[in-house]
NUKOLFI-231880 format. One record per residue: y, x, z of N, C-alpha, C in turn; residue in three letters. Coordinates in steps of 0.05 Angstrom, whole numbers, plus 5000, padded with zeros to 4 digits. Layout:
YXZYXZYXZala
...
***
This chain:
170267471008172467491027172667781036unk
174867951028174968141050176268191060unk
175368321079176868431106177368661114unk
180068571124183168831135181569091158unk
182369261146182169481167183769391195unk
182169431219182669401237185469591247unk
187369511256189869641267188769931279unk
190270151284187970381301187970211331unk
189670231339190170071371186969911370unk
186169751358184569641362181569681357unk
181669981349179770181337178670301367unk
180870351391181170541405178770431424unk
177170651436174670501450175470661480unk
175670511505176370561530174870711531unk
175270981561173271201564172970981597unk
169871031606169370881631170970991648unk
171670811669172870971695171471131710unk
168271081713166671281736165971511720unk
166371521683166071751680168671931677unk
170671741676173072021674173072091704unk
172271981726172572131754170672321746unk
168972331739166672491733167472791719unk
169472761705169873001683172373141690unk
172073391685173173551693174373841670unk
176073921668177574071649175274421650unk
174774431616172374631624174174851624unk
176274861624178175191628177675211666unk
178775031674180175081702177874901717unk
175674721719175074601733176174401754unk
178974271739179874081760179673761744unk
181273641759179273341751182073311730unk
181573111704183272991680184272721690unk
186372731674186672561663188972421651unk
188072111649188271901625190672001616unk
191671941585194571981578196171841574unk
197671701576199271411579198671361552unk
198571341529197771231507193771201508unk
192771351532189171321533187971501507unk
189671591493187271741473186772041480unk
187572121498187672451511186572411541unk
185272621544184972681571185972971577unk
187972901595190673141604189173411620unk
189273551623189273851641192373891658unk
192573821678195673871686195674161691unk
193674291708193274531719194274801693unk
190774631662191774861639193474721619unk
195174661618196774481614195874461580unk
193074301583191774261562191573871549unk
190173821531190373641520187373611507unk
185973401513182873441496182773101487unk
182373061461182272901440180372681458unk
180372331446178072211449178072051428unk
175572101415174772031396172471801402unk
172971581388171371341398169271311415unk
171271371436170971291468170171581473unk
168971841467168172041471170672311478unk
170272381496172572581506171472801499unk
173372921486172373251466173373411484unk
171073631508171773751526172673971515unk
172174051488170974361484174874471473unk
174574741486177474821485177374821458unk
176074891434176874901413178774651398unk
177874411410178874141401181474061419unk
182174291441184174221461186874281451unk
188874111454191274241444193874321476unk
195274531459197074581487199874331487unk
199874351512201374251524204274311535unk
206874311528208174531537209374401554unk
211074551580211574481597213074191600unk
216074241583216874041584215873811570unk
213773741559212673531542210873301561unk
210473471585208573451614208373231620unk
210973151622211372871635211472671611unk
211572681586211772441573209072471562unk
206472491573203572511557202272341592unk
203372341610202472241635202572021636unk
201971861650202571541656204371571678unk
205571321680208471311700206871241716unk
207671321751205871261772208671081783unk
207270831794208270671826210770541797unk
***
């Protein structure tokens, strides 16, 4: 019998909540975060973008991508 590659969605491994309070953007030192799709952890300040790779948030600027202004709001989660 074999078996189907898993969908990615279902690949995707949550980052904990007490550690994304925990982490912090290594350009600017302010707190991240989540990206409405969950696979990014945002920089609003350096208007940066850092990868998460099965469940692991890639701090290091080399792996960070930019963010341009207007793109800002559709990488955020909708608040209220």
């Amino acid at each position: 019998m074999s078996e189907q590659p898993a969908p990615a969605a279902a690949l995707r491994h949550a980052v904990d909540v007490k550690t994304l309070e925990m982490l912090v953007c290594p350009l600017t030192k302010t707190r991240l975060t989540l990206s409405a799709d969950g696979t990014e952890l945002i920089s609003v300040a350096a208007h940066l973008a850092f990868p998460i790779r099965n469940g692991v948030p890639m701090l290091s600027l080399d792996e960070a991508r930019q963010i341009e202004q207007g793109d800002m709001g559709r990488n955020l989660p909708r608040l209220g």
